[in-house]
N, C-alpha and C positions, 0 to 999 in steps of 0.2 A: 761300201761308202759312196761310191759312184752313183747307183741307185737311189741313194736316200740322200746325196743332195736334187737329182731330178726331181724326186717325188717332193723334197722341200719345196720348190721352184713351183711346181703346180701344183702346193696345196694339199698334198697326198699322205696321209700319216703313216707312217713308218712301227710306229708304235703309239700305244695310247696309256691314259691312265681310269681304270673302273672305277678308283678309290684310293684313297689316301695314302701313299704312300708304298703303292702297287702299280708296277710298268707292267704293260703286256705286250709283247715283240707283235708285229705284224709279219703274215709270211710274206716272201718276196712276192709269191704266186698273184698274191693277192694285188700289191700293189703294181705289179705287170699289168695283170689284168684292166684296172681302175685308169692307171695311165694310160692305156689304152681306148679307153672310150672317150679319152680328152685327148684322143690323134695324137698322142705320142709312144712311138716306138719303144718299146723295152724289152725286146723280148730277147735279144741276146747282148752280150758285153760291149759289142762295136755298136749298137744300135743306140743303148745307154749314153756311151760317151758320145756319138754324135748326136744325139738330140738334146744333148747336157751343152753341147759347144755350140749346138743352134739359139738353146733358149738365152745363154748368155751373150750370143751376138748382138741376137734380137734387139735382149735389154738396152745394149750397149748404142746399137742403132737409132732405138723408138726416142722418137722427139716429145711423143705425147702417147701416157696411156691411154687406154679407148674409154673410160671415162674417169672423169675429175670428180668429187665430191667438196665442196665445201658446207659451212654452217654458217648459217645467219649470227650476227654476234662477233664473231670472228673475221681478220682481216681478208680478205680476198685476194690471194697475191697469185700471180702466174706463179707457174711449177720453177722451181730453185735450180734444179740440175741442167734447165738451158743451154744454150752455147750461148756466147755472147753475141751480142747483136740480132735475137732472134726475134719476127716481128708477131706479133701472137692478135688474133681478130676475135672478139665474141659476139656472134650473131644471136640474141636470145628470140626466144620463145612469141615472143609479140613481133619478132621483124627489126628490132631497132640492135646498128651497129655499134658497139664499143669497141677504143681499143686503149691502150696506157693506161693514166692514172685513172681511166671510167672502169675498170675492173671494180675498185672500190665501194660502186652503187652495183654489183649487177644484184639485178630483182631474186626473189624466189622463183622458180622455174627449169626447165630442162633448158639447157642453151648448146650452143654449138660453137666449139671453141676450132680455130683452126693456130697453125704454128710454120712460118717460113723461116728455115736456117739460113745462113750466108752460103753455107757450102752446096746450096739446093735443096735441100731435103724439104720437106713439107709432111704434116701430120693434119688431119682432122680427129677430132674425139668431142664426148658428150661431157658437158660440164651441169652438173645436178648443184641447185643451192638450192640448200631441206632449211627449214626452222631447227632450233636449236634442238626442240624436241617435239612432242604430240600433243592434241589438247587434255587438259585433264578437266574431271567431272565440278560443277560448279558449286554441287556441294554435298553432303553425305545422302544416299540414296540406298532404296532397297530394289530387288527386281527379279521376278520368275525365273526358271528355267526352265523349258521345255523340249522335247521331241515334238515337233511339229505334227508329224503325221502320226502321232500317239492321240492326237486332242482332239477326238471325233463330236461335233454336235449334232442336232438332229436334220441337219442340212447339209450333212458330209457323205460325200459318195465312197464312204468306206476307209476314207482317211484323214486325217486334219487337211486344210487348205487354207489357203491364204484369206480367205473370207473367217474364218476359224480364229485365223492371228489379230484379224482387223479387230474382233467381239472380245477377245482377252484381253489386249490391250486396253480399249475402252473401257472394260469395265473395272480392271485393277486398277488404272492410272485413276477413274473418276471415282469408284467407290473409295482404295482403300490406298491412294497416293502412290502406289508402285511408281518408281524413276524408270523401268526399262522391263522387257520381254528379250532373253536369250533364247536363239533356236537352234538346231542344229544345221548345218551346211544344207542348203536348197538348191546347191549344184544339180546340173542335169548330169541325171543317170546314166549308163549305159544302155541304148536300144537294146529292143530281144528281149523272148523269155526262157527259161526261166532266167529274171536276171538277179543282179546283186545288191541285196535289201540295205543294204550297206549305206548312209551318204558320204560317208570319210572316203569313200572308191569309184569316184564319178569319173564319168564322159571327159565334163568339163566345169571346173570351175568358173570362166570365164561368164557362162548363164547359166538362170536358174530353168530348172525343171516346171516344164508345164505340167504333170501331173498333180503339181501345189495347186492349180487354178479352181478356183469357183467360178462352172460352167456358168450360174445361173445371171452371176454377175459381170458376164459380157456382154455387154451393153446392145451388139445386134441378135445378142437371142431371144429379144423379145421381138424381134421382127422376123422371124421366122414364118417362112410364108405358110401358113392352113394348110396346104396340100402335103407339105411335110412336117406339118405338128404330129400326127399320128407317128409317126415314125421315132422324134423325137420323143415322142411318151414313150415309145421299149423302153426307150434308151433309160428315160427317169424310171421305169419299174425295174432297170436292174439295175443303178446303183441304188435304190431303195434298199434291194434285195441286198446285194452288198455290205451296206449300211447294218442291217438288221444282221446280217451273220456274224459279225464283230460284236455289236451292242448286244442282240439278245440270242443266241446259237453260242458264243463261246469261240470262236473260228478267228484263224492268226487274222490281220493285216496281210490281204493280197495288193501288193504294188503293182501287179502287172494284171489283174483282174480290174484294178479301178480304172488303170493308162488305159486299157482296151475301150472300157465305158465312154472314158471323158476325150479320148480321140477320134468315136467315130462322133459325137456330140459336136463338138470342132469342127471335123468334116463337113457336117452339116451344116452347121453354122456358116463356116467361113467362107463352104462352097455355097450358101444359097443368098446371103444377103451383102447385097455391098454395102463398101462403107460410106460413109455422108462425107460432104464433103471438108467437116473439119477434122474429121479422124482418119482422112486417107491424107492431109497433109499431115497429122500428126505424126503418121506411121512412116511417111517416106522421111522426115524430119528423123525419126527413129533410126531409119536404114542409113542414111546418109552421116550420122553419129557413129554409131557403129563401126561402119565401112565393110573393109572384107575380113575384119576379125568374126561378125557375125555371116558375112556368105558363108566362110570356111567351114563354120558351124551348121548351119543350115543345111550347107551341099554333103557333109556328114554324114547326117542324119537321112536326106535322102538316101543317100548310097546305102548306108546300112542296112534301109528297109529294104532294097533291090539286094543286093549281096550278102547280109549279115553285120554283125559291128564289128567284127574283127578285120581290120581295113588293111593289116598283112596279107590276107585271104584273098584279097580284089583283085580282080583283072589288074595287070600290071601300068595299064596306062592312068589305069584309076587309084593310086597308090600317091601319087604327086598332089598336091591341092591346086596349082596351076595346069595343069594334064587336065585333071577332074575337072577344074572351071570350063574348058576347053569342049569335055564331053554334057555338061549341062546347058551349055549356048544350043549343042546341036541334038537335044533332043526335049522337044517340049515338056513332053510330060514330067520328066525329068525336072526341069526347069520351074514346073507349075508345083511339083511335091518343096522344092528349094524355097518358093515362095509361102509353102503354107506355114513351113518349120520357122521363117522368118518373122511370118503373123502370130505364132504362138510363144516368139523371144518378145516378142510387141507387148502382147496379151500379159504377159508373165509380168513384165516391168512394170506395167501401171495400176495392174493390180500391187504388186508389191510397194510403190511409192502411195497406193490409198493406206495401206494397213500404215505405212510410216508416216502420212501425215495421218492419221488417226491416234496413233501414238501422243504425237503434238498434240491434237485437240486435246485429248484427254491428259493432258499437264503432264507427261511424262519427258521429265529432264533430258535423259537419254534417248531414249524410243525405243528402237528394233535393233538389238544385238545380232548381225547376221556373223556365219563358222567361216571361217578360212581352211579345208583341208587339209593337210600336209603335202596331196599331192594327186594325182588323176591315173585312171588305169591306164596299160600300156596299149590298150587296143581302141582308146575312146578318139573324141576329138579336139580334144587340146593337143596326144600325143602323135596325130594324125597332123594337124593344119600345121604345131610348131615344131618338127623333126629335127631341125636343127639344136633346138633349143635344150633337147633331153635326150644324155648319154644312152645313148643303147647297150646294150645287154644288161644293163644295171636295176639296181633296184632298193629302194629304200627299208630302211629298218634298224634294230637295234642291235648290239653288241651282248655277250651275257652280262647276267647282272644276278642280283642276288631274289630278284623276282623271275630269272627265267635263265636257266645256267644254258639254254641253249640256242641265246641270243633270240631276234626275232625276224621276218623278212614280211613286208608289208606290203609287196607285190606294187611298187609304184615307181613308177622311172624317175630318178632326179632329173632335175633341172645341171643343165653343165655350167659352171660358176664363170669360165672363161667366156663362152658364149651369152650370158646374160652381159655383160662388163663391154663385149665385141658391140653389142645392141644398144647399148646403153640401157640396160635394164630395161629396156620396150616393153617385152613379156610379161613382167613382176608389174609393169608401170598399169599395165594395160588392164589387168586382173583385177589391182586393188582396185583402181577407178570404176570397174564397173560394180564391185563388190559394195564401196562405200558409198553407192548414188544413193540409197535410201537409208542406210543405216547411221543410227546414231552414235555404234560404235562397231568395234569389229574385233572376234575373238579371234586370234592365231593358234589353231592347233600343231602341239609341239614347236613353239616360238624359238629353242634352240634350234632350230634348223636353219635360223637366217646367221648362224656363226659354224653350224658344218652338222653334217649328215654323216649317217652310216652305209655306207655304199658297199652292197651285196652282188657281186659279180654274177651272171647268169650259171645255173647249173652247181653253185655252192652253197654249202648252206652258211645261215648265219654266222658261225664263228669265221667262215672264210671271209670276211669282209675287211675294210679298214673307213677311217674316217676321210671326210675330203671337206678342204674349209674353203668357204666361201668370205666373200669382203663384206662382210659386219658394218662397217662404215656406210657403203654404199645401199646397202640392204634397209639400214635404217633410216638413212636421207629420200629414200626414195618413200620409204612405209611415213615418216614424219610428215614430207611434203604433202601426199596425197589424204594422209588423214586430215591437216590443217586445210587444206583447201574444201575438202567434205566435210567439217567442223566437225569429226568423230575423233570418241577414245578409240585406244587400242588396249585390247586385252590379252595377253601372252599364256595358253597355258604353259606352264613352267613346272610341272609336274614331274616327279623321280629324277633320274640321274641328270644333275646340270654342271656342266663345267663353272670351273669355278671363274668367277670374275662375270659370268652373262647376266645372273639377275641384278649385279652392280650396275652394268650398263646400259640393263634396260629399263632399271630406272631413271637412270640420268636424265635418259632418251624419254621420259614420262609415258613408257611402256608400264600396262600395271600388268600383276600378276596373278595368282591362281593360287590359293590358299583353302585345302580343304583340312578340316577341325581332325578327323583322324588321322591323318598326316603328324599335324603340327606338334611334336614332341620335343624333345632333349634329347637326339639323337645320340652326339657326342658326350652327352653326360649322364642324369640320372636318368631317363628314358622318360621321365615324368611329362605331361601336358603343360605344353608352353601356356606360359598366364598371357589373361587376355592383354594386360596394359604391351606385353613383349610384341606382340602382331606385327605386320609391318602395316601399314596406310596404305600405302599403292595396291591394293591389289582386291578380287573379287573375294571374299571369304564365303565357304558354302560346307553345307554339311558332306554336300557327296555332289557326282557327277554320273554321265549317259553308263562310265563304264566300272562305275561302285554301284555297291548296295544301296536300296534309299534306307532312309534314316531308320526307319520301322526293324526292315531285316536286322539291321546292324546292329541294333538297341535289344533285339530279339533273338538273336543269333544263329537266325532260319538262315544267312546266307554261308553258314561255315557247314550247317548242313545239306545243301544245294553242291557247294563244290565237292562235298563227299560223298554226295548221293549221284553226281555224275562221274567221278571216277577221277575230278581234279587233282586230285592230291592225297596222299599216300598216309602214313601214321594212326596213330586212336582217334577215332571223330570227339570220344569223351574228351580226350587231353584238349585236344584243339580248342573243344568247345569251351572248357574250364579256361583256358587259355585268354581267350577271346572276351569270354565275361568278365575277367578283371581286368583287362586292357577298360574295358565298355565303365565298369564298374570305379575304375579312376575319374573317366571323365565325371560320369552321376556324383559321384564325391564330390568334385570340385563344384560340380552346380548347385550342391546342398549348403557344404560352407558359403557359395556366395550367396545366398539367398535368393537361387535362380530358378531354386525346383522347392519352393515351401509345401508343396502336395507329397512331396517323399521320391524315391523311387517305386517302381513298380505299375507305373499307370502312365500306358505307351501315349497317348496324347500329351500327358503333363512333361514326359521326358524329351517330345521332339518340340515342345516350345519351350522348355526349358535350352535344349542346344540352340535353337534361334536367340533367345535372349542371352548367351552369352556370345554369337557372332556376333549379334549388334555390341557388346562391353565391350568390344574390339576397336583397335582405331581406323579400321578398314573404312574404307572412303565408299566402298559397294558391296552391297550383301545379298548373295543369290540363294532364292530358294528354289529347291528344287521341286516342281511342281505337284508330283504324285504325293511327295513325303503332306504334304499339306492333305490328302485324304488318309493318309492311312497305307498307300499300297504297297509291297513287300518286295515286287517281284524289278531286277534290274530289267531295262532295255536292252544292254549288252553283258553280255559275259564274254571275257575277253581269254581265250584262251580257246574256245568250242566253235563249231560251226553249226552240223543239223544238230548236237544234241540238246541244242537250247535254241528257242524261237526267237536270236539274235534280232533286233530291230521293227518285230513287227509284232508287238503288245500294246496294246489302247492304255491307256491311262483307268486303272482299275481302286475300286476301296480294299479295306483290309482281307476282304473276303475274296479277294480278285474277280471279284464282278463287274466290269467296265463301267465307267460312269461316260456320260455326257458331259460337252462344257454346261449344259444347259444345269445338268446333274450337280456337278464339281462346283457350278458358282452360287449355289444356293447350298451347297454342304455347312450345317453348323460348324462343321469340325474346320472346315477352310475359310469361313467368317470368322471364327475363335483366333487364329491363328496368324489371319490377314491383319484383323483389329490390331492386335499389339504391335506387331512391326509397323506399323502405320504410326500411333502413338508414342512408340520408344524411339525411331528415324525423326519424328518431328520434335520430341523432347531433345533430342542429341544434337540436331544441325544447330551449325554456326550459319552467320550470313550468309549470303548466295556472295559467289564475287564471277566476275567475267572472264567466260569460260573460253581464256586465251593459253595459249605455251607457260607453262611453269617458270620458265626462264625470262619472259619477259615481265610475270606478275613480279619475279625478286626485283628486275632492273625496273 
């Protein structure tokens, strides 16, 4: 009992529930362990009760927790449990002091509240005022989905690139009214090869990956001096080559065959031509933004390439990020590689802010959906520069469930709840800010994370885990505020097991959600397909995602054969398969009766814009399509369950024949003019007025 009030106290679950009406005991092991990576003792009985008679002293002590949240809307009051006579200061965000009845104007912003008792004591903490909620879209909208580095044109060095995202954008927003372009996370990957084709398992979320960059369109590579253009042409005959082994050879997406290309290109570049003079202030204007959240980054990346990326491995005095600083002052060269990894964070952003104002040009509502990870590897540089920030030995993932009896473990260190709250959220503040400088909205993968994670102790497996919850409150005032200030949505995937009450809250919060058509059933009741009018509005509605089958498989039932033909899953492939086509064969039904599929079943084009045209009979306020399904192609990007036996993450965008297309290819496809047309005309038949794309809560007031 003594344990599981500590473990209440920091948040730590004791037990959990999978489903309705089913407890699952947590073992103590577990929660030793977990407590343990939040610096509290528990490992034997006296240990327990002295840090149970710590935490309540604490309580009992602290004048001020280390941060406040309030909401716009709501009164503003200092904290209740005071002592009397206590003089409280709010210093905000702009520099201007309040204190008494001015609590009642303070702005939206980060502020810093301090607290002096009679009996001496004194607090400082972080006081967060978020908007009531986040902005919502101004008005119904359709928009892609993509893998980025799936979307090869004929000026791609073997992968999609941000030059890639700039020409989709334009041309769906201008031809065929798309509101938005979703991509998958453009986080920087882990240095090395071979490395992990993965983007959900970056470096660092904090920057994007220069390997996204179009060489061609940095601006001093056209000043490339003569004497090393030659040199420069290898370099463009082997991402040509490149280029061609994906589009015409057949050959996976090499990520680490293109970095190679488009780094020594870089080198070249950045070592041969200086910048002019309004792009070397742009850039220190860059640096001095930044600060040392980008050195720490940068000086990373050096190291890695002198020692490896695993930054446990490192000379011990290089292990520190202030140590490290220390050895990069006193050695040039050192110094000058920290400089180049800072010009390719440069490079990355302003390419990234052209595709998003190109987005705008091309009338797109939204723009550029950029990914929120769930979380970064444990040897990159986010896990490197903020050590403090993330429980060590842990590791994020799932509990079982009735999609994986034995549980799952995602290889990513959480964030420690205590020490983001110590920071005032810094970390979390710091990420989304750079995350939503160009985006018009921002997906959160696995969104229940900001109300509590599955935390997997080092050396157990998944069922050894338990939950640990983090402040929900503060999570969302801080994701509200920074959205509202980058005038972006947010999109939550909300997918499988959600505790009950989050998707309530996240829409309060005008968090929207993740609504895929096979999912949406009668779970609790007749199993049947939920009618379109049932939908909810909040949320993205899409046939499939990066780690379903696209529509084609599904409809065709090649992906029940794919999981049987690698060894997924066990039973008759017939049963499954008969299984699956009535499942498939419900939904065709429904789109016959509504007059959604008048061509009949059986004619795989008529059957996947028939499923579009009942997402759009939906009240969904955003309607994603998923890229490929628009040609025809069959084959998932992820299979989630496999590592080598499936070519995870690194498939071009292919027709029904899995012959890879071009965007060049893909944007002149009948079948994706077909397809485009009608979402185009059914989004423009369906919208209501546009209204002003402020907080939900202030359009009611």
């Amino acid at each position: 009992m003594t344990l599981a009030r500590l473990a209440a106290r920091h948040g730590v679950a004791t037990e959990y529930s999978p489903s309705a009406g089913v407890t699952v005991s947590v073992s103590d092991a577990a929660v030793v362990a977990v407590l343990g990576a939040l610096g509290v003792d528990a490992t034997t009985p006296e240990a327990v009760a002295a840090a149970l008679d710590a935490a309540e002293r604490a309580e009992r002590d602290r004048l001020l927790p280390p941060t406040l949240v309030r909401r716009r809307g709501e009164p503003v009051r200092p904290p209740e449990d005071l002592p009397p006579g206590t003089r409280l200061r709010v210093t905000t965000e702009d520099g201007e002091v309040l204190t008494g009845r001015d609590w009642e104007r303070l702005p939206l912003g980060v502020h810093t509240v301090e607290a002096q008792a009679p009996d001496g004591r004194a607090a400082t903490g972080t006081l967060i005022v978020s908007p009531a909620s986040v902005p919502g879209p101004e008005r119904r909208t359709y928009g892609l989905l993509v893998q980025l580095y799936s979307l090869l044109s004929g000026r791609s060095w073997g992968m999609g690139d941000l030059g890639d995202l700039r020409e989709l954008a334009t041309w769906a927003g201008r031809t065929y009214g798309a509101g938005f372009v979703q991509v998958n996370p453009l986080h920087a990957g882990v240095p090395g090869a071979p490395s992990d084709p993965s983007p959900y398992r970056p470096s660092s979320r904090r920057f994007p990956d220069p390997v996204h960059l179009r060489i061609e369109s940095v601006p001093e590579y056209a000043y490339v001096d003569p004497g090393r253009r030659e040199e420069l042409d290898r370099i463009l005959a082997e991402a040509a080559e490149l280029r061609e082994r994906v589009l015409g050879k057949g050959a996976l997406i090499d990520r680490d065959a293109v970095w190679d290309v488009k780094r020594r290109a870089l080198e070249l570049v950045v070592g041969s031509v200086e910048l002019g003079p309004g792009r070397r202030a742009d850039y220190h204007d860059f640096l001095a933004e930044r600060g040392r959240a980008l050195e720490d980054h940068a000086t990373y990346q050096a190291l890695a390439e002198r020692h490896g990326p695993h930054w446990r491995g490192w000379p011990e005095e290089l292990r520190e990020p202030r140590a490290a600083e220390r050895a990069v002052r006193a050695d040039p060269a050192l110094a000058a590689r920290v400089d180049f990894h800072c010009r390719l964070a440069w490079l990355t952003d302003r390419q990234l802010a052209e595709a998003a104002e190109a987005a705008r040009a091309a009338g797109m509502e939204v723009g550029i959906v950029h990914d929120l990870a769930v979380g970064v590897h444990p040897e990159g540089s986010d896990a490197w520069a903020q050590q403090e920030a993330f429980a060590a030995g842990m590791s994020v993932g799932a509990p079982p469930d009735a999609f994986n009896a034995r549980g799952q473990d995602w290889g990513l260190p959480p964030w420690r709840p205590d020490a983001l709250a110590a920071a005032g959220y810094a970390p979390y503040r710091g990420l989304l800010r750079e995350l939503l400088r160009h985006a018009g909205a921002l997906r959160i993968d696995h969104v229940m994370g900001l109300f509590r994670l599955w935390w997997v102790p080092e050396g157990s497996e998944p069922t050894g885990g338990t939950y640990v919850r983090y402040d929900a409150e503060a999570m969302l005032a801080v994701l509200a505020l920074e959205a509202h200030r980058a005038g972006a949505l947010v999109i939550g995937e909300d997918l499988g097991t959600v505790e009950p009450g989050v998707r309530e809250e996240l829409s309060r919060r005008g968090v929207f959600g993740t609504s895929v058509l096979w999912f949406e059933r009668d779970w609790a009741g007749t199993g049947r397909p939920v009618p379109a009018a049932e939908w909810r509005a909040e949320c993205v509605a899409t046939a499939t995602t990066h780690d379903l089958p696209p529509t084609a498989a599904r409809l065709s039932g090649d992906h029940v054969a794919l999981r049987h033909r690698l060894g997924l899953v066990d039973g008759d492939p017939e049963r499954d398969r008969a299984a699956d086509a009535a499942e498939t064969g419900e939904w065709l039904g429904l789109f016959q009766r509504l007059g959604l599929l008048p061509e009949g079943p059986g004619a795989e084009e008529a059957e996947i814009l028939a499923v579009h045209r009942f997402l759009l009979s939906t009240p969904a306020r955003m309607v994603g399509v998923w890229l490929p399904d628009a040609v025809g192609d069959r084959r998932p990007q992820n299979l989630p369950g496999t590592w080598d036996e499936y070519p995870n993450w690194r498939l071009p965008v292919a027709g029904p024949d899995g012959q890879p297309l071009t965007l060049e290819r893909l944007t002149a496809s009948p079948r994706a003019h077909a397809l485009f047309r009608e979402l185009h005309a059914r989004t423009e038949r369906g919208r209501g007025p546009a209204i002003a794309r402020t907080d939900p809560g202030e359009r009611a007031r």
